[in-house]
C-alpha positions in Angstrom: 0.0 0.0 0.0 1.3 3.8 -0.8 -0.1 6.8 0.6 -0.3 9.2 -1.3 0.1 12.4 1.3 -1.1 15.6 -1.4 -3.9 15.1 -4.0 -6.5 17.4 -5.0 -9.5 15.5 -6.1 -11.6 18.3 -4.4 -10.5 20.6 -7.5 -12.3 21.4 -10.4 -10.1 19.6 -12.7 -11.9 16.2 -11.2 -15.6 17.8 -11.2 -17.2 14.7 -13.2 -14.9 11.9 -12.4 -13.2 12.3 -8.9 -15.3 9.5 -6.9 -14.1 7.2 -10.6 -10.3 8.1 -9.6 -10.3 7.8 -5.8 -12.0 4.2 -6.0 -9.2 3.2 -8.7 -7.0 4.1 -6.6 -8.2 2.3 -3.5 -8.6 -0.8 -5.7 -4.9 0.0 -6.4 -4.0 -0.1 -2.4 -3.3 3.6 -3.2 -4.7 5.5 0.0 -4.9 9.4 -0.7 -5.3 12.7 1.1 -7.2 15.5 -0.5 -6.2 19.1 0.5 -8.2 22.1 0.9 -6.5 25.7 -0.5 -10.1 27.4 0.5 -12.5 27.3 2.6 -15.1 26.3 -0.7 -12.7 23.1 -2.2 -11.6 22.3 1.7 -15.5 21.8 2.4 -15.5 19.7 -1.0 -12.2 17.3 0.5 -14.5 16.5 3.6 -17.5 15.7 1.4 -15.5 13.1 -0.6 -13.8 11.9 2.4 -16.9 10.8 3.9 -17.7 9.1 1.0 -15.0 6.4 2.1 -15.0 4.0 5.0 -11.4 3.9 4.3 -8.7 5.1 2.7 -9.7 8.4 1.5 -9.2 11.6 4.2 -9.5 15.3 4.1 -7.0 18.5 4.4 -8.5 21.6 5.7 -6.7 25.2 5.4 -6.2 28.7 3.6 -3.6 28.4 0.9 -1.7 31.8 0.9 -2.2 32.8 -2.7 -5.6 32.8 -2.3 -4.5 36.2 -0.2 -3.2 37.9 -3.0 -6.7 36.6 -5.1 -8.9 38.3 -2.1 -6.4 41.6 -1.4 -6.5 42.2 -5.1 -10.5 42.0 -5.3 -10.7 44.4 -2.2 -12.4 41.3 -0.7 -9.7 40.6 2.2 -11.4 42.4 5.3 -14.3 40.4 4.6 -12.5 36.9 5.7 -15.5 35.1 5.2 -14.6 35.1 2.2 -11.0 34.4 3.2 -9.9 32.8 6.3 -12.6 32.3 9.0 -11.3 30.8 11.7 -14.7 29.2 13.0 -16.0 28.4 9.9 -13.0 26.0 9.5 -12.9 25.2 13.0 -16.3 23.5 12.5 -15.6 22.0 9.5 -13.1 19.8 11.1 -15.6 18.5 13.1 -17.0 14.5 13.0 -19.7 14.8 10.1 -22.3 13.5 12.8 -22.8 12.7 16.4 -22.3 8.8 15.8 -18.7 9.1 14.8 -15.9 9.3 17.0 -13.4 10.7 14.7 -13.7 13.5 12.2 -12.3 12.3 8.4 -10.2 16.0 8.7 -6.6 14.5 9.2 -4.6 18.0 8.9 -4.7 21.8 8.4 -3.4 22.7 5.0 -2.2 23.8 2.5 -0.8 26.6 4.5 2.3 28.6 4.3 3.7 31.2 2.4 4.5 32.2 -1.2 6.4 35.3 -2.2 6.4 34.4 -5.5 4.5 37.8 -5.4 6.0 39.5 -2.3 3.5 42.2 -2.1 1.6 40.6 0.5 3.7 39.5 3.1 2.7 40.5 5.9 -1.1 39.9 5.2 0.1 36.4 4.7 2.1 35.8 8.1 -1.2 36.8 9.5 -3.4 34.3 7.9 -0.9 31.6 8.7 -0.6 32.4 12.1 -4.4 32.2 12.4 -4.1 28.6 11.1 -1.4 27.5 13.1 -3.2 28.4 16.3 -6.2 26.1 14.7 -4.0 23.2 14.0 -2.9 23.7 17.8 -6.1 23.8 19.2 -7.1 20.9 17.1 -4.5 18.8 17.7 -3.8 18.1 14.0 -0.9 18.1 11.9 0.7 20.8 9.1 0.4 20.7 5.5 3.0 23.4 5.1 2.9 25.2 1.1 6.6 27.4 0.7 7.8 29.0 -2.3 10.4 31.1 -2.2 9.6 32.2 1.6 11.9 29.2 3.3 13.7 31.6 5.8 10.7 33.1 6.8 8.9 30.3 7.1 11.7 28.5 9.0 12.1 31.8 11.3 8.0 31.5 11.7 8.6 27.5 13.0 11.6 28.0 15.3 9.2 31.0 17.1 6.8 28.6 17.5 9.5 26.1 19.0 10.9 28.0 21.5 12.4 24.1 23.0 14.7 24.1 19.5 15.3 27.9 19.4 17.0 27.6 22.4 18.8 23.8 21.6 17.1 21.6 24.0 16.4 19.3 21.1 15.2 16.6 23.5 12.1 18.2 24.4 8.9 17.8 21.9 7.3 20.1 20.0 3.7 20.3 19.4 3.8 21.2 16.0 4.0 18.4 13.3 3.4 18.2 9.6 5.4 18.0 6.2 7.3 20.6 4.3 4.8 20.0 1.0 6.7 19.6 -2.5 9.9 20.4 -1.1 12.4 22.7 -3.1 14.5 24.4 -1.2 18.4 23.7 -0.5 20.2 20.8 2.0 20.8 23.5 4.4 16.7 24.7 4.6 15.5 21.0 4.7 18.2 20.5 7.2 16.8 22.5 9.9 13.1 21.8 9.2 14.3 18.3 10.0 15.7 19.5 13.0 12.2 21.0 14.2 10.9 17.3 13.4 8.8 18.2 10.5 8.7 15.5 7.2 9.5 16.6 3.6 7.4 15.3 1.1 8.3 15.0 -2.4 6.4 14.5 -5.8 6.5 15.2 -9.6 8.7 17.9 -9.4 11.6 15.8 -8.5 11.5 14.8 -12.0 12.0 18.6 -13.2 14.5 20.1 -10.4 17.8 18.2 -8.9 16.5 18.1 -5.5 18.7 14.5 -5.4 21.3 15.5 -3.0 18.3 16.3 -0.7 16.6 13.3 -0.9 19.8 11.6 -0.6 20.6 13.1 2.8 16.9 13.3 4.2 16.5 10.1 6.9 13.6 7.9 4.8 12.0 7.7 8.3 11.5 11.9 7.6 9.7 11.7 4.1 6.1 11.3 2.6 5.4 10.6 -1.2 3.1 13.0 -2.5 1.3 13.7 -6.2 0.2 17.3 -6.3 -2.6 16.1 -8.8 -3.8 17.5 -11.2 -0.3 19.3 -11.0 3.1 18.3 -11.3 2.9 15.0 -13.9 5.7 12.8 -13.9 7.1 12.6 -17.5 6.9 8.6 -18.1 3.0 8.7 -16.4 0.8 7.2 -19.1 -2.4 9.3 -18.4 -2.7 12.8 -19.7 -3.8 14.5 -16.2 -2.2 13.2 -12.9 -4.0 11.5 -10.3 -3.2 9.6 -7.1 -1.3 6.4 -9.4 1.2 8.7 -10.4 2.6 7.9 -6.8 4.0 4.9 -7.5 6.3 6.6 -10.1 7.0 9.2 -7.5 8.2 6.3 -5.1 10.6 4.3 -7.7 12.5 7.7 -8.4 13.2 8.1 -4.7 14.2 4.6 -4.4 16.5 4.7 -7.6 18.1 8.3 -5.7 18.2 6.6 -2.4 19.7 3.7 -3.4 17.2 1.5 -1.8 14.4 -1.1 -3.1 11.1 0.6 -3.8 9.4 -2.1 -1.5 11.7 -0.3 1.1 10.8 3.3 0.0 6.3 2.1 -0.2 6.8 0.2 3.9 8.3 3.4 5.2 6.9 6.2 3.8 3.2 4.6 4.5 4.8 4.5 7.8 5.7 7.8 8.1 2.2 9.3 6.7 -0.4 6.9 9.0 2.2 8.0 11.8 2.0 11.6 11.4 -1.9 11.7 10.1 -3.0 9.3 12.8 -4.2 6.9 10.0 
């Protein structure tokens, strides 16, 4: 069985066919979590997690380019049509009284993206906001980070007084993943440090991130597809979907040097661990 830890069959690019794709990939031992980037497709990953008995779970966040979307329509102040913190709050909750556990298994995507650095601050704000849901909900990151590593890293060790100061024996309680991780050695490095996983996908086949996956314990790294985005180059079917992960998997093995049986027990390992699966 693979997990794959980052789909996005709440999107519209799988409007007619997403319950077709996630039962093909259950009948294909592929397990899949589908992340929210609003509060609209977030709503949408619980509805088709609930779907499943099994095998099918739901992200819930504020992905920060949607800030730049609402700050540009002079819709920001208004955060219900942003960020409300309730809104998602309640969302994360078991669909009904009869279940004891709610199919919301993290908060994300979430981060930061300065890929326009215009908003920032309004940014830092939002994500703040989330990290203090994921805190009081006890659930794990999906962490988005484009070009805002330092930042982001600066925003984590805050948060983590215990590693700020070097008593690396004492646990945090923030968790998550480092989603499609691109930065450098020395960025992954210390986001291992704060105990946080790096997950990896499609775009391994497009940037060198080997010497990173080389050096990143296996114990610290999820498998991730990004679909409908980021299609690996020898995947047979024109829009990526949770299968794709298998492909993802054999390139870390042929980096790491290690059989791809190896690479599918562990990171499953790591992703039930760290999503309470």
């Amino acid at each position: 069985m693979l997990i794959d830890a980052h789909a996005h069959l709440n999107l519209k690019a799988f409007k007619e066919d997403w319950e077709e794709i996630a039962k093909k990939a259950l009948e294909n031992k592929v397990f899949l979590i589908n992340v929210g980037t609003n509060y609209e497709n977030s709503e949408k990953a619980v509805e088709i997690a609930q779907k499943f008995k099994e095998g099918v779970y739901a992200a819930i966040g504020f992905h920060p380019i949607n800030i730049r979307t609402c700050s540009l329509r002079s819709e920001f102040e208004n955060l219900k049509k942003g960020f409300d913190y309730e809104k998602f709050k309640e969302l994360a909750r078991p669909a009904n009284s009869g279940q004891t556990k709610s199919k919301v298994v993290a908060i994300g995507e979430i981060g930061l993206d300065y890929l326009d650095k215009r908003f920032r601050e309004k940014q830092k704000e939002i994500l703040f906001s989330q990290l203090k849901l994921a805190e009081e909900l006890n659930l794990p990151i999906i962490f988005h980070c484009r070009k805002a590593h330092e930042d982001l890293i600066d925003i984590l060790k805050s948060k983590i007084p215990a590693l700020s100061a070097g008593r690396k024996n004492q646990k945090s309680k923030l968790e998550g993943v480092i989603h499609c991780f691109t930065g450098n050695w020395n960025q992954a490095k210390r986001y291992l440090e704060m105990g946080f996983y790096l997950g990896f996908n499609g775009i391994i086949f497009k940037l060198n991130l080997d010497e990173v996956i080389k050096k990143t314990p296996l114990d610290k790294i999820l498998v991730e597809t990004d679909c409908p985005f980021l299609t690996p180059p020898n995947f047979p079917e024109k829009r990526n979907n949770p299968l794709a992960i298998k492909l993802v998997a054999e390139k870390i093995a042929e980096i790491k040097k290690l059989s791809y049986e190896e690479i599918v027990k562990v990171t499953t390992k790591n992703a039930k661990k760290l999503f309470n699966l």
